[in-house]
C-alpha positions in Angstrom: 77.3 127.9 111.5 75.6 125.0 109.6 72.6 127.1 109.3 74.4 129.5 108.5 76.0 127.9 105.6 72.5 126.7 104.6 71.2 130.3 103.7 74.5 131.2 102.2 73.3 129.6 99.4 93.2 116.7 50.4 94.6 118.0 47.1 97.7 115.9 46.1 98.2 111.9 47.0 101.3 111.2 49.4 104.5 111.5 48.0 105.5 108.0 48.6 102.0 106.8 45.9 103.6 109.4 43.7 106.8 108.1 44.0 107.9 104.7 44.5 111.5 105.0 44.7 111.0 106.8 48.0 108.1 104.4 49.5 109.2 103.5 52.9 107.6 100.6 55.1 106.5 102.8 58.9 108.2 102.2 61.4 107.2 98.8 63.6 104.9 99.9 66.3 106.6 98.9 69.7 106.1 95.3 71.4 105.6 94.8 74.6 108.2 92.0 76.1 106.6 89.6 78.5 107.3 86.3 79.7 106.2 82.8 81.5 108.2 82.2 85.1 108.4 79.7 87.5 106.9 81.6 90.1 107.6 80.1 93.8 104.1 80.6 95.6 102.5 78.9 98.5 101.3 75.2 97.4 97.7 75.6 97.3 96.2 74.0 100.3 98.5 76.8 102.3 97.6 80.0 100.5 95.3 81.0 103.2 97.8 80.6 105.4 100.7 82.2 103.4 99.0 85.0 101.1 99.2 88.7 102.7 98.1 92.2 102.5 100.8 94.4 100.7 103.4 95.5 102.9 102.6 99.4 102.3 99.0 99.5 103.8 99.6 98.6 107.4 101.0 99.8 110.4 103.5 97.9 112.3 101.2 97.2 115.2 98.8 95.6 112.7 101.7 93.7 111.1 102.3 92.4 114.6 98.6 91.1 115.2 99.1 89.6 111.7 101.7 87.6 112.6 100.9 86.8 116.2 97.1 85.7 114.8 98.6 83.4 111.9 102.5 82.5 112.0 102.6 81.5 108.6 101.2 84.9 106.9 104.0 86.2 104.6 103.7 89.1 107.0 107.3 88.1 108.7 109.0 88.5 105.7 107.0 92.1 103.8 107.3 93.4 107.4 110.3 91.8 109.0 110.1 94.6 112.5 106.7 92.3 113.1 108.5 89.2 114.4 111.6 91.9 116.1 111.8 93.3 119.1 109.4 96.3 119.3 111.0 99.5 118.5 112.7 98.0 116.2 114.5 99.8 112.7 112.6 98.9 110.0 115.1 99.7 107.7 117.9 98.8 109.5 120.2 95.9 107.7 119.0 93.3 110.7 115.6 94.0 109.2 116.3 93.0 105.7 118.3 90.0 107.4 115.6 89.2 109.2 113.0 89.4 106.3 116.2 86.7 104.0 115.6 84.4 107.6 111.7 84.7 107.3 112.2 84.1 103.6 114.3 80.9 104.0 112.0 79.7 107.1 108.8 79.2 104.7 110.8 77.3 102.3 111.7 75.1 105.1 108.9 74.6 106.1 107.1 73.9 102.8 105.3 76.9 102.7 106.9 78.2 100.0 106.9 76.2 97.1 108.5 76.8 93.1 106.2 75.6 90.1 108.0 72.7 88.3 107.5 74.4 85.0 107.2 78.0 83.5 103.7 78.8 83.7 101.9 82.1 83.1 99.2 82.8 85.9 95.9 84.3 85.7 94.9 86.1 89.5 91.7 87.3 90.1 89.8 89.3 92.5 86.6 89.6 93.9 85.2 92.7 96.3 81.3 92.8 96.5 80.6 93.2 92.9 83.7 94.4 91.4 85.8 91.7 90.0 88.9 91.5 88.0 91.3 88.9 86.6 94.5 89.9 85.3 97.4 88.3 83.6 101.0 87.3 85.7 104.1 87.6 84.2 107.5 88.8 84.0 107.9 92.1 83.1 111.1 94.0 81.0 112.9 96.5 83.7 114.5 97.8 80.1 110.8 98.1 78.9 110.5 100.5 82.3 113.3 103.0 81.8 112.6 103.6 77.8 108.8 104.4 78.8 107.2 101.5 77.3 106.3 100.9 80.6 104.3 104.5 80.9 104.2 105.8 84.5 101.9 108.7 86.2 103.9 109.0 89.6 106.6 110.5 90.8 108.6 107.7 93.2 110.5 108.6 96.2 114.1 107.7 97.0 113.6 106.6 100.6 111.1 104.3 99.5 112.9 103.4 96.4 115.8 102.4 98.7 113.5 100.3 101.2 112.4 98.4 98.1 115.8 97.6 96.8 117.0 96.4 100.0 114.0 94.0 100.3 114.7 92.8 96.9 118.6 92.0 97.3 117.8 90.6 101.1 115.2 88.1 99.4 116.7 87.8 96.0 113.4 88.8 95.0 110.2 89.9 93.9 107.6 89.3 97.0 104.9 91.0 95.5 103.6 92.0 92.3 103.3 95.4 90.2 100.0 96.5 89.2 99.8 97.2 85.4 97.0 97.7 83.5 96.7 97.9 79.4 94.2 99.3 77.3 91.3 96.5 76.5 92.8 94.2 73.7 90.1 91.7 72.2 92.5 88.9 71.9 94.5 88.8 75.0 90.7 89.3 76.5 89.8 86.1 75.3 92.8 84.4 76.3 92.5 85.2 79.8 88.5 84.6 79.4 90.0 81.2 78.2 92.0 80.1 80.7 89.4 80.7 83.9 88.0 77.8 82.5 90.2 75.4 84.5 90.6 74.1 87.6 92.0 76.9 89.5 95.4 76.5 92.2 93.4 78.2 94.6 90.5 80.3 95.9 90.5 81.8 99.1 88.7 84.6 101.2 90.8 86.5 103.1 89.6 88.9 106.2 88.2 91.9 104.2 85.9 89.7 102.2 87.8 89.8 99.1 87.6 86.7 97.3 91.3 85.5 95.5 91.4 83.0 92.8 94.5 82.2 91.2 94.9 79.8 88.0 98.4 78.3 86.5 98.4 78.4 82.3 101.4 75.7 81.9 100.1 74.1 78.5 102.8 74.9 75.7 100.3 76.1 72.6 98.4 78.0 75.7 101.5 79.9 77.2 102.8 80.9 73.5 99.3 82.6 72.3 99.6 84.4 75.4 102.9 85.4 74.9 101.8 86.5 71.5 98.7 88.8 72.5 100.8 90.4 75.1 103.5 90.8 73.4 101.6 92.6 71.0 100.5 95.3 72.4 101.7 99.0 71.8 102.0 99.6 75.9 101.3 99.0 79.5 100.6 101.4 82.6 101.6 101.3 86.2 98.2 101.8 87.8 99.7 100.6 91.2 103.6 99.9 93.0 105.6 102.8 91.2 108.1 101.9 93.4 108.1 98.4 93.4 109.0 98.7 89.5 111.0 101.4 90.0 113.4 99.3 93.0 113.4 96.4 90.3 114.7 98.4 87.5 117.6 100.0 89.5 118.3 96.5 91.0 118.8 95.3 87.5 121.2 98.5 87.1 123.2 97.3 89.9 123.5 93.8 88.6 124.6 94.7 85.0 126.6 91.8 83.6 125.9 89.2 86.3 124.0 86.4 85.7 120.5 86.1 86.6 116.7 87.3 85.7 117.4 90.7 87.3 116.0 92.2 84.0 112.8 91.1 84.6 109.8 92.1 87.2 107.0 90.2 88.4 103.3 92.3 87.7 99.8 91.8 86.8 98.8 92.9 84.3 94.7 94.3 84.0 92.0 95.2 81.5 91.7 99.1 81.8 87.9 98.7 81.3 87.7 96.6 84.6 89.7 98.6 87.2 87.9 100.2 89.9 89.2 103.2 91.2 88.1 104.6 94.5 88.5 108.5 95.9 91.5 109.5 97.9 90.3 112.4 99.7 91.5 114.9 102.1 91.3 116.5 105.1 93.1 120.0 106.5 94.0 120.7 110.2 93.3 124.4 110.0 91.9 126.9 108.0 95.0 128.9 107.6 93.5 132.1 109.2 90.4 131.7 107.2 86.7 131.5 109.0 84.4 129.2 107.5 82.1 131.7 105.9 85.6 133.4 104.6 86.5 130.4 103.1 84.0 129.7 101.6 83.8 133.4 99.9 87.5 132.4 98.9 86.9 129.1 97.4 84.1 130.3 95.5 86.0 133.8 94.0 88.8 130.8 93.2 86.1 129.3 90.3 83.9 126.9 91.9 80.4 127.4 92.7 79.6 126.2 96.7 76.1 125.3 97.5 75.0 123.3 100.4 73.9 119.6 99.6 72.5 116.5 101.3 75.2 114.6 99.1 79.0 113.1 100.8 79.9 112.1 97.7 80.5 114.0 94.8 78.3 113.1 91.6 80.6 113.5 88.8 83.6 115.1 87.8 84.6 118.4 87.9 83.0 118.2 91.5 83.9 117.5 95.3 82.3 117.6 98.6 83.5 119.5 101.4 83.1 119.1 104.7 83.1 122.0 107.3 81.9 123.2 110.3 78.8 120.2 110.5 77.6 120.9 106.7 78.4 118.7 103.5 78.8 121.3 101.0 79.3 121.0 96.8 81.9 122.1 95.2 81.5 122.7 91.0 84.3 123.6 89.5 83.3 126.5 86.4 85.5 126.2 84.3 87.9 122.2 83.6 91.3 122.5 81.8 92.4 120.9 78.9 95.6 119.9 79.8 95.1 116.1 81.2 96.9 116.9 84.7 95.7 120.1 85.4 91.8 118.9 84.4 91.8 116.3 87.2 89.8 117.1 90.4 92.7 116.7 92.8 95.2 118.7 90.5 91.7 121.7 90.6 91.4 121.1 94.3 95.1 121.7 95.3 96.1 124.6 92.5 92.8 126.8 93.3 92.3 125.8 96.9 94.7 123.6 99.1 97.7 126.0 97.9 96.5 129.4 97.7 93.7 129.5 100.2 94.8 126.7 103.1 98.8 127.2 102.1 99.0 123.1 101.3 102.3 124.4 99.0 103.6 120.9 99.2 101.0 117.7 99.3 103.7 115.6 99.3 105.9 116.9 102.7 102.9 119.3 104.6 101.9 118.0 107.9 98.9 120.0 108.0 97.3 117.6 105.3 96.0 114.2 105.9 95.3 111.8 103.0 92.4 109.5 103.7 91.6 106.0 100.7 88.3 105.9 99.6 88.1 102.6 100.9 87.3 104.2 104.5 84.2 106.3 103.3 82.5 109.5 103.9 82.2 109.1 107.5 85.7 109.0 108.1 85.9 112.7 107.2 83.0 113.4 109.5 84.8 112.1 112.2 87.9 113.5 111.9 86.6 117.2 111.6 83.8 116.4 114.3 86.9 115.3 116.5 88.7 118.7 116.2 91.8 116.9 114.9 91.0 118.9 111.5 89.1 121.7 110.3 87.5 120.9 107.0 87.8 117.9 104.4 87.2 117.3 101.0 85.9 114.1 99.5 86.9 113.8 95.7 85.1 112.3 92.4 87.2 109.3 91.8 89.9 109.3 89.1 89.0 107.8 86.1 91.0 104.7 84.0 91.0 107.3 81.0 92.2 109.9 82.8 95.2 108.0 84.3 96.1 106.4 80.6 95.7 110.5 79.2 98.6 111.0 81.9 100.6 108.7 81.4 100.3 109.0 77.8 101.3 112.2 77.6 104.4 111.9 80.0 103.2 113.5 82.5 102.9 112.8 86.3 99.6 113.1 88.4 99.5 114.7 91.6 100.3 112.4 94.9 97.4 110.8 96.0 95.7 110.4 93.3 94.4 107.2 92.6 93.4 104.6 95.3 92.8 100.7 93.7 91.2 98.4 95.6 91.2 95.4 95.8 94.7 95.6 96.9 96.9 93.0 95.3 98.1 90.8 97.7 101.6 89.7 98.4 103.2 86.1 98.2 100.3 84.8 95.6 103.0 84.6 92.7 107.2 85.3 93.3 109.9 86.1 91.1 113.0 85.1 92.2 116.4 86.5 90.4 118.9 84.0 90.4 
């Protein structure tokens, strides 16, 4: 069949200059409300030790080898069912009691520490030659529900409740949102600034990415931060919608009690510097199509399909397809211009994983995999090669612009999107709530 698909081949001024009685100031342009935290962290000899993989992207069996491997990864407490007997609930309330014992255990034995002062933190990341710095700081959760906060995800409930339970069992924030804001040349500076010091710590974890976290505690410093920041006219959850999501209906539940429940614990990104990586996918069947059918199908739904030497797609408005041994391009003929419907995935799933393969929910269909860019190319090879599925598609990443047109226009990407990496790692900075 590969050879097969081979050959298929102005007149008045404004009333208010006319008219001073009227003139009215505009309206202030929103502020951003951030703030300096004591954050508890490991002390920085330990963060080798302590600092750990988000809790979201690893299976239980690798939380166990974690933990086994290195007792004091913060593992035992993002992934509590890794120190319990196998089979274990994860959600189960002795879960979220055994994440408060793992908590308290660190502290006890010093590797869990609280700054002595109210610092802002600077954490960077370097994988191969991407790098990025970003600023830490407490977050509004008020900031989150007006939409100051601007979001491009929907969030689940299940997941939504796994996260509030984590936060009330450890009193708080383990690990940090991902926000990103669009390039502002003074808050650039600033954080240009402060990597000039001596940092807390610099360590290489297991997948090469180097971490390197800095502590701004000087007075003058900390308020010219505050300022920049505070300045600007918005922030975007890139990554942990329901992180911020869990923190904001935490703060609902505490309402009136004392504490810094109104607050969230993110870092906070350069747009220009994010690096965004594919999240592709791959089928189990072909719905009743053959391959040559198919790709009739896909091409009378308004892409043009040629065979290429290429796995990855060149640029937008394309994606490669894997099926039946052959790499294939897809061009899509025509792009919206409405900012959800014009991105690849959102092209992909409304003219060919719905209609043609019968993906009518991404979200909830079992017949669909979901595969991070971070695993490449060949990973798609092998799992149609295998028989496990019948054709994948590897996307053109989403773009930084494309998520900020989202989001700006209060609208919601499709799921499975976006795919950061590096991953932001949990335990590096914590926000505790009372």
């Amino acid at each position: 069949m590969a050879l097969a698909i081979r050959a298929w081949a102005i007149a008045q001024p404004p009333s208010h200059l006319r008219d001073p009685v009227s003139f009215a100031l505009p309206p202030e342009p929103p502020m951003s409300a951030v703030r300096p935290f004591r954050a508890w962290r490991a002390p920085s000899a330990l963060a080798a030790q302590v600092i750990a993989p988000p809790y979201d992207v690893m299976s239980e069996d690798e939380a166990r080898v974690i933990v086994q491997e290195n007792p004091s990864s913060f593992v035992r407490v993002s992934r509590p069912e890794a120190v319990m007997p196998p089979g274990s609930d994860s959600h189960s309330a002795e879960a979220y009691a055994t994440a408060r014992r793992e908590y308290d255990g660190l502290k006890a034995r010093g590797l869990i520490v609280q700054d002595p002062t109210e610092s802002y933190y600077l954490y960077g990341q370097q994988m191969g030659e991407q790098r990025q710095v970003g600023l830490v700081a407490c977050f509004s959760t008020e900031e989150y529900d007006s939409g100051l906060i601007k979001r491009h995800e929907f969030t689940r409930p299940d997941k939504e409740k796994d996260r509030i339970a984590h936060i009330n069992a450890t009193n708080g924030q383990t690990g940090m949102v991902f926000l990103a804001y669009r390039d502002d040349v003074k808050l650039n500076m600033l954080l240009a600034e402060g990597q000039k010091q001596a940092p807390e710590f610099e360590v290489t974890t297991e997948d090469g990415v180097i971490h390197t976290l800095w502590r701004i505690s000087d007075p003058g410093t900390v308020n010219r931060i505050s300022e920049a920041a505070r300045a600007l006219p918005a922030t975007y959850v890139a990554d942990g919608h329901h992180r911020s999501a869990a923190a904001s209906l935490v703060h609902k539940e505490r309402a009136g009690k004392p504490g810094r429940h109104g607050w969230f614990v993110a870092c906070l990104f350069p747009s220009s510097i994010l690096n965004i990586l594919a999240y592709n996918r791959a089928v189990k069947d072909l719905n009743g199509h053959t391959p040559a059918g198919l790709l009739t199908a896909i091409q009378a739904a308004g892409f043009d399909v040629a065979p290429t030497s290429l796995t990855v797609p060149p640029r937008r408005g394309s994606a490669t397809m894997y099926l039946d041994g052959a790499w294939l391009l897809l061009t899509a003929r025509d792009v919206p211009a409405d900012p959800v419907a014009a991105l690849d995935v959102s092209m992909l799933q409304d003219r060919v994983l719905g209609p043609l393969l019968n993906i009518d929910n991404p979200r909830t269909n079992k017949r669909i995999d979901f595969i991070g860019g971070i695993r490449g190319a060949g990973e798609l090879v092998k799992l149609v090669d295998s028989g496990s599925h019948a054709v994948a598609f590897h996307m053109f990443p989403t773009q930084m612009d494309q998520l900020l047109a989202v989001a700006d226009a209060g609208q919601v990407m499709p799921p499975k999107s976006t795919w950061f990496e590096p991953k932001l790692r949990d335990a590096v900075a914590m926000h505790e709530l009372e």
